[in-house]
C-alpha positions in Angstrom: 33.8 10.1 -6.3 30.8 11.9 -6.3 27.6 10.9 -3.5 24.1 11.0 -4.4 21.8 10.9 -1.5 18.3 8.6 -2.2 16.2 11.2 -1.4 17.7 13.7 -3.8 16.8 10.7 -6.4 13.4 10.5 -5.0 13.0 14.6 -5.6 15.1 15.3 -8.8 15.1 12.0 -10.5 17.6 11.7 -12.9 19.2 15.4 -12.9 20.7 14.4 -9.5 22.4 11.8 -11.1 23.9 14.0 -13.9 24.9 16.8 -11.2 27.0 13.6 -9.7 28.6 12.5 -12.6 29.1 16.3 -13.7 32.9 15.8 -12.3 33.9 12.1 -11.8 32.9 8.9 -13.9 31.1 7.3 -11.0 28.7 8.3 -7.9 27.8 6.3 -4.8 24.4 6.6 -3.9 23.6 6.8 0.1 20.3 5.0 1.6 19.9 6.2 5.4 23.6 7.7 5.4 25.1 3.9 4.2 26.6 3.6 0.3 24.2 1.1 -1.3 25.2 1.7 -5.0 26.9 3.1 -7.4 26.0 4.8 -10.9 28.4 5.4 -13.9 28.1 7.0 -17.3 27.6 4.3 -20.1 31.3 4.7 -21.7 32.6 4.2 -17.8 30.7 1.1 -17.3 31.6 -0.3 -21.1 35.3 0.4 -20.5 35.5 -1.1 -17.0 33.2 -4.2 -18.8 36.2 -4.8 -21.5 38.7 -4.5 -18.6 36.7 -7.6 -17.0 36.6 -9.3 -20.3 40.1 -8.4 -20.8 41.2 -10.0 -18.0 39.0 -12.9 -18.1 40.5 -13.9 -21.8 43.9 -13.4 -20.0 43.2 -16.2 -17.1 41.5 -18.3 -19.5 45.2 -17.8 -21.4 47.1 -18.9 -18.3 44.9 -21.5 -17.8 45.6 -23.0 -21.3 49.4 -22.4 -20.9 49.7 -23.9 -17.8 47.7 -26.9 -18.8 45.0 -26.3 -16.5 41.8 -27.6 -18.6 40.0 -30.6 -19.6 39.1 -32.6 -22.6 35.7 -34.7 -22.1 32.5 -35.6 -24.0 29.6 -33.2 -22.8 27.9 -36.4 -21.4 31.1 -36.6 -19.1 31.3 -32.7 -18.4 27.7 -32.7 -17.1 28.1 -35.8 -14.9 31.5 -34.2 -13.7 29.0 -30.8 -13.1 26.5 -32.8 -11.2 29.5 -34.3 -8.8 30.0 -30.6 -7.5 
């Protein structure tokens, strides 16, 4: 993974980002020598997005298998909401 360093933002704006992601889909970027964030192309970010979703809609599967859900009113949901 590639490392941006804040001050490079600070002097070559964006370019410094491209340089980063030249050669890998993602790029830490360093405040004071500590990695504080990351940057990614668009297409990296959407694909690891579906992966969330993907495995999201495959819990929310289990869930329904397994039986773990609830049927209520949304007068009973709320007050079961406000309990937590």
């Amino acid at each position: 993974m590639g490392s941006i360093r804040a001050n490079a933002l600070k002097t070559q704006g964006v370019s410094a980002i491209a340089e980063a992601l030249a050669d890998a889909p993602e790029a830490m970027v360093s405040v004071r020598g500590q990695d504080r964030f990351v940057v990614m192309d668009i297409e990296h970010y959407r694909y690891l997005r579906e992966c969330e979703l993907t495995a999201a809609l495959a819990e929310s599967q289990a869930d329904l298998a397994a039986g773990r859900f609830v049927v209520e009113s949304v007068e009973a949901h709320l007050k079961r909401l406000a309990k937590l």
